[in-house]
Structures are given as C-alpha cells and as structure tokens.
C-alpha positions in Angstrom: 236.4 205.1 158.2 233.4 202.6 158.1 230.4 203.0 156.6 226.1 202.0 156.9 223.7 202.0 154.8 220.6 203.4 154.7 219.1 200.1 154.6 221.3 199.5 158.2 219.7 202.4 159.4 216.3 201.4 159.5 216.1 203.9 155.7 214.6 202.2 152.3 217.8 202.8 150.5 221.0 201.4 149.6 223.3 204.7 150.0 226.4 204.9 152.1 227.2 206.6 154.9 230.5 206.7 156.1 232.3 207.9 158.9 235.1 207.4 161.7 232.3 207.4 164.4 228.6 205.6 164.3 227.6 209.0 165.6 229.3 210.6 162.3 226.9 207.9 160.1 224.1 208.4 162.4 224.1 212.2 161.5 225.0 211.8 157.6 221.7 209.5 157.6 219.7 212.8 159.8 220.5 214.6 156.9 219.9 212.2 154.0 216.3 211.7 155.3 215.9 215.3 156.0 217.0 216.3 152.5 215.0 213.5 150.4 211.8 213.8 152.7 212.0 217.5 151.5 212.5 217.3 148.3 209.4 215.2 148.1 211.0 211.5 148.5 207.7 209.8 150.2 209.9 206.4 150.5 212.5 207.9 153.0 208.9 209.4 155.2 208.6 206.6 157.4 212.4 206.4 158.3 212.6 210.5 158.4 209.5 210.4 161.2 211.4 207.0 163.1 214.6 209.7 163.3 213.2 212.9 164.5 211.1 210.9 167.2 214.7 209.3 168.4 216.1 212.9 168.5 213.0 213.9 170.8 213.2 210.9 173.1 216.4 210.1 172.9 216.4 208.1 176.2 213.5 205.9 175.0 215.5 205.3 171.7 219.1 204.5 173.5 218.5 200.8 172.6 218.7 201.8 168.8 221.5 203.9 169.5 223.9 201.6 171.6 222.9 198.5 168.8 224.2 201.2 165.7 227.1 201.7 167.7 227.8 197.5 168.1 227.4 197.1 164.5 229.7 200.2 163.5 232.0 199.0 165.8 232.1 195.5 164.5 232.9 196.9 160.7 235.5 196.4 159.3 237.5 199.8 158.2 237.0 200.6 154.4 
C-alpha cells in the first residue's frame, strides 16, 4: 500500500489516502471531496469542482491522471 494526500491531489487538506493502486487513492480522494463538499466543507469546493470536471472529460484531464499515477508509482510502500 502507498498513500497521497489530499494536498498531492490538488485538495486543501493534509488527509491520507491510501491504496495498492493510484486509481484506489484517486477514488478515496472522489469521495473525500464529495463527502466534505456535502457536508458544507467550502475549502474542499474548488478541488471537488477540479474532480467532477476530470470525470466528465476525462480525455482532456489524462495529463493529471498519467502524472498521479508517476508519483504513486514512485512511493515508497508504507
């Protein structure tokens, strides 16, 4: 397992993700944003909009993607 933060997400916050994929972190941050931005968390807004507009276009946001996975992959195991 690895993990990302927030933070390394492109979120304002310092919590973990962790995971054996960067697809595994990607989706643990999905529903971090998704859970603060509803439970009124106006900090995580930004990074929660940035998220659901790479789900939409996810072919204009493969350059995010493919540099997550590089950095994932260059973790070291925790």
């Amino acid at each position: 397992m690895k993990s990302m933060t927030c933070q390394d997400l492109g979120g304002p916050c310092s919590l973990a993700h962790r995971g054996d994929s960067a697809d595994d972190v990607i989706n643990a941050q999905d529903r971090h944003l998704k859970e603060l931005v509803k439970a009124g968390d106006d900090a995580h807004v930004p990074a929660r909009e940035d998220m659901k507009g790479r789900w939409r276009h996810p072919v204009k946001s493969l350059s995010w993607y493919n540099d997550v996975k590089k950095r994932f992959a260059a973790l070291p195991e925790d």
